[in-house]
C-alpha positions as semicolon CSV with decimal commas, in nm:
position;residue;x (nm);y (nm);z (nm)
1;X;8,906;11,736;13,971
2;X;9,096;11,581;13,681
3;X;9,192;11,149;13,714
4;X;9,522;11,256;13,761
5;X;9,455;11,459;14,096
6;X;9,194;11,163;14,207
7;X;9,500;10,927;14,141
8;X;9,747;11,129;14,372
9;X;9,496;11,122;14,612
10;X;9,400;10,793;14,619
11;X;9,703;10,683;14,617
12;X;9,829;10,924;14,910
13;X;9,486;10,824;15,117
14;X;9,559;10,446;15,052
15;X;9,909;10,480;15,151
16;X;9,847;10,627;15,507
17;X;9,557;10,461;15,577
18;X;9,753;10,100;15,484
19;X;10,013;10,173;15,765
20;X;10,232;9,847;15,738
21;X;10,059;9,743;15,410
22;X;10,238;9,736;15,057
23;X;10,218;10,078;14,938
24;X;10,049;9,931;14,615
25;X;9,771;9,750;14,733
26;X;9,469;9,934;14,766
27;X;9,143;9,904;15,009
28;X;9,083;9,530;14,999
29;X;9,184;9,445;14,689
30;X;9,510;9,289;14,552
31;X;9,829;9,502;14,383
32;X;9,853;9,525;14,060
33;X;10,193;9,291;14,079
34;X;9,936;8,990;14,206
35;X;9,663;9,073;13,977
36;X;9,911;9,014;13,698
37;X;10,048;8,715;13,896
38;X;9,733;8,536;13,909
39;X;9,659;8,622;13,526
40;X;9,949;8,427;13,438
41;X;9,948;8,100;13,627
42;X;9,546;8,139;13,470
43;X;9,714;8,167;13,132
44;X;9,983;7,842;13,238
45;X;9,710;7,628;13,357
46;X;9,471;7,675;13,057
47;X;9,780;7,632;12,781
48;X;9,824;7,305;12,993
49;X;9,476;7,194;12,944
50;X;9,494;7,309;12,584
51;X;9,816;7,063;12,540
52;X;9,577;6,757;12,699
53;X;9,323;6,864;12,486
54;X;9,478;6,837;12,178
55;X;9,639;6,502;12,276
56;X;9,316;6,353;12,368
57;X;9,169;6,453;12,002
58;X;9,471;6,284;11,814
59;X;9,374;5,933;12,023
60;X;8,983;6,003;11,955
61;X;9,101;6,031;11,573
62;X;9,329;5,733;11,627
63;X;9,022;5,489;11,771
64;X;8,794;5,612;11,475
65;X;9,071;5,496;11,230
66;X;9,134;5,167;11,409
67;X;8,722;5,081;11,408
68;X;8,640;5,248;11,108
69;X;8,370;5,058;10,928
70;X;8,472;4,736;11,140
71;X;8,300;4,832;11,416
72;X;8,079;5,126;11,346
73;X;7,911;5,234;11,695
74;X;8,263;5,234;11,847
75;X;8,436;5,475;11,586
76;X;8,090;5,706;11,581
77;X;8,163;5,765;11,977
78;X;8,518;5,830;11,937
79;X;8,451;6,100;11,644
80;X;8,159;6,250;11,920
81;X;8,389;6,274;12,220
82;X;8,637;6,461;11,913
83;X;8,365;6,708;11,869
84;X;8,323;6,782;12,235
85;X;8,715;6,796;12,285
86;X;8,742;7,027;12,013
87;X;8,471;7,232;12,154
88;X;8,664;7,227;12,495
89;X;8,954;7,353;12,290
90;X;8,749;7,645;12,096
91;X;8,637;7,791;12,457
92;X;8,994;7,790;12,631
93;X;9,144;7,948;12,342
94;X;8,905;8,241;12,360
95;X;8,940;8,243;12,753
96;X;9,311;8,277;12,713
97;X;9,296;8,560;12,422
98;X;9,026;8,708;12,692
99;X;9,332;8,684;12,974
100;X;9,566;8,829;12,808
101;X;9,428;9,131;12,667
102;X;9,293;9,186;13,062
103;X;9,677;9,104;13,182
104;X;9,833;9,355;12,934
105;X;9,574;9,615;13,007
106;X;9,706;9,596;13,382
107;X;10,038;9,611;13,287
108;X;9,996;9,861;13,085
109;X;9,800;10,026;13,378
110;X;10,069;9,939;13,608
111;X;10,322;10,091;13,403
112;X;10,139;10,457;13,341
113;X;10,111;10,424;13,692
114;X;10,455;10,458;13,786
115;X;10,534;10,653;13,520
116;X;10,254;10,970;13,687
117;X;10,393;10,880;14,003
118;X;10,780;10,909;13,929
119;X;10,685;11,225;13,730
120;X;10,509;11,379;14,046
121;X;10,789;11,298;14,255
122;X;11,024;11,515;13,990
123;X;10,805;11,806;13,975
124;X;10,822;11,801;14,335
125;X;11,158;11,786;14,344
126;X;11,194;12,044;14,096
127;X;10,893;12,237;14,278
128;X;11,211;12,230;14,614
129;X;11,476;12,314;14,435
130;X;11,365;12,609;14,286
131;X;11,184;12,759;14,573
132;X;11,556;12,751;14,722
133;X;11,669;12,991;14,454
134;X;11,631;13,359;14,487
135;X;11,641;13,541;14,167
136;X;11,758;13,838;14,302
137;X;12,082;13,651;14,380
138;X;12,098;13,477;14,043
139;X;12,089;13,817;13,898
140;X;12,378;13,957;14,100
141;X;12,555;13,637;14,014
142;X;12,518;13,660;13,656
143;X;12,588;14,038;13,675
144;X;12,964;13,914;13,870
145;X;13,023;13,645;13,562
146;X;13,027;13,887;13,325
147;X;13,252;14,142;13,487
148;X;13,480;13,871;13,573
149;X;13,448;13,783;13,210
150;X;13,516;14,145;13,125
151;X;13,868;14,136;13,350
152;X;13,943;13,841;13,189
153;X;13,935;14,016;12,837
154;X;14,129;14,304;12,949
155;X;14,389;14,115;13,093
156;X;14,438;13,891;12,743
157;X;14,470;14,192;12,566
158;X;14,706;14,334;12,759
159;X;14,908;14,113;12,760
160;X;14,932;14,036;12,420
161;X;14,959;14,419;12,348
162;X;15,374;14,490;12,267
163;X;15,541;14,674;12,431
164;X;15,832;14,902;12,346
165;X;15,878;15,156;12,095
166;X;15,545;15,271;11,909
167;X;15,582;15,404;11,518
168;X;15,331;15,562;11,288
169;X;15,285;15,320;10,991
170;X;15,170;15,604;10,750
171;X;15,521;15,780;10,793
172;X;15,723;15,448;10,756
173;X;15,528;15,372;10,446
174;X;15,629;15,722;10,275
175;X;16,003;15,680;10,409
176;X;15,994;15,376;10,239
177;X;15,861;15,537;9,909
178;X;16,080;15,808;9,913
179;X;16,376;15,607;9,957
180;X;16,235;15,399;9,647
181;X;16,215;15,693;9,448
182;X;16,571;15,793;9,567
183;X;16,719;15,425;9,435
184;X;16,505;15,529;9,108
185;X;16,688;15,834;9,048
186;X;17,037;15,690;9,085
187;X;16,940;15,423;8,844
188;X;16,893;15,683;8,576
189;X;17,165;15,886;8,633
190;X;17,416;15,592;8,603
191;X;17,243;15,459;8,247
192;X;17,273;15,853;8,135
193;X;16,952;15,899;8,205
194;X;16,623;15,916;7,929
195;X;16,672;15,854;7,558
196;X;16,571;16,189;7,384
197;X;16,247;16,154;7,163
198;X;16,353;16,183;6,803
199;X;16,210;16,524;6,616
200;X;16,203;16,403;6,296
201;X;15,884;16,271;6,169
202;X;15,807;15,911;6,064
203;X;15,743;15,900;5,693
204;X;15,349;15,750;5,661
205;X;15,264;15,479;5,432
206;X;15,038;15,604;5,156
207;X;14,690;15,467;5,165
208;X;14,690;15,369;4,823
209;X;14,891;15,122;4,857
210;X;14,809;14,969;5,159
211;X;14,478;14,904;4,999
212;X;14,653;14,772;4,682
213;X;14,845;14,521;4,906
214;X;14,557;14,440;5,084
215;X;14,329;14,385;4,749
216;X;14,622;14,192;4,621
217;X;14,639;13,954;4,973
218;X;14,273;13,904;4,957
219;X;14,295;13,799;4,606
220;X;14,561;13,520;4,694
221;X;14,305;13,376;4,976
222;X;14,019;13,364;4,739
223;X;14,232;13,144;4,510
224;X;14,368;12,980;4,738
225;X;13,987;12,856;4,853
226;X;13,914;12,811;4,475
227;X;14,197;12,499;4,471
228;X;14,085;12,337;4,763
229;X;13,683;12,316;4,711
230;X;13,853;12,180;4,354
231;X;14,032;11,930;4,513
232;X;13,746;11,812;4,701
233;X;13,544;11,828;4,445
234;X;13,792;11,595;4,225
């Protein structure tokens, strides 16, 4: 049996067997909400006595001072009773760093706690609800939203489906050419229609002297370049 299940069980036993009790408090001991109680008027009362403490030591130093060498015996006791104050001091502040790790560990306690607790209540809630549900019927429910779902669809596009006269796109679109090529024609015929391709031929250019001219065009460049690295150079 895990601490979890001992806890749920110890806490169910301790609850019925309490009758009028506080559900919290277990077989003659205190809740944790005392426990933590007591812990901190502990932790009050010793920072109290700390606070008398460390007043007494500041007189205790104060009567050393005043003696001093005067009166020797007198400022030796006051620096003893010091000592003892300050050892006072050194075992309350342990006792109080021992309280309050103890108090945080029970609230800590406390808190995990109520935390399983709330959680089992949950899962037992959950545990009810779902034995309530029949999957059978969940199916069959889920099985009507989608047909309903379905109707729904069928009734958008049906409605945004036009109505009225139908036409085949394909035969619009070569109606549409033809009566382009129609407008084409009549274009022609009013500007007397094609120019005739001449049948003479073009005289060519001999390829003599298109070289010459280009020799003679390359030679211009190249001078051209000779002036200007001149210039540069001058």
């Amino acid at each position: 049996m895990s601490k979890i299940s001992k806890f749920f069980k110890g806490s169910s036993s301790s609850g019925s067997s309490s009758g009028g009790k506080s559900k919290h408090r277990s077989k003659g001991g205190p809740s944790p909400q005392e426990a933590i109680h007591k812990l901190r008027e502990t932790e009050d009362m010793l920072s109290k006595k700390q606070d008398y403490l460390e007043k007494r030591i500041e007189q205790e130093v104060m009567i050393a001072k005043k003696h001093g060498t005067k009166n020797k015996r007198a400022a030796l006791q006051a620096l003893k009773r010091k000592k003892r104050l300050e050892q006072q001091l050194t075992q309350i502040d342990g006792t109080l760093s021992t309280i309050e790790f103890q108090r945080e560990a029970l609230e800590n306690s406390h808190t995990n706690g109520e935390v399983v607790r709330n959680m089992g209540y949950a899962a037992q809630a959950m545990k009810n609800v779902h034995e309530s549900m029949d999957l059978d019927k969940i199916d069959d429910l889920m099985e009507d939203i989608n047909e309903q779902q379905d109707v729904a669809r069928e009734i958008n596009e049906a409605i945004s489906r036009p109505y009225g006269e139908s036409y085949d796109e394909d035969e619009l679109l070569a109606e549409l050419e033809e009566l382009e090529n129609e407008e084409m024609d009549e274009n022609l015929r009013s500007m007397g229609g094609l120019p005739s391709v001449p049948s003479a031929r073009v005289p060519s250019v001999p390829s003599g002297r298109v070289s010459h001219r280009g020799t003679a065009r390359r030679r211009v460049e190249d001078e051209d370049d000779m002036r200007m690295l001149a210039s540069w150079g001058t």
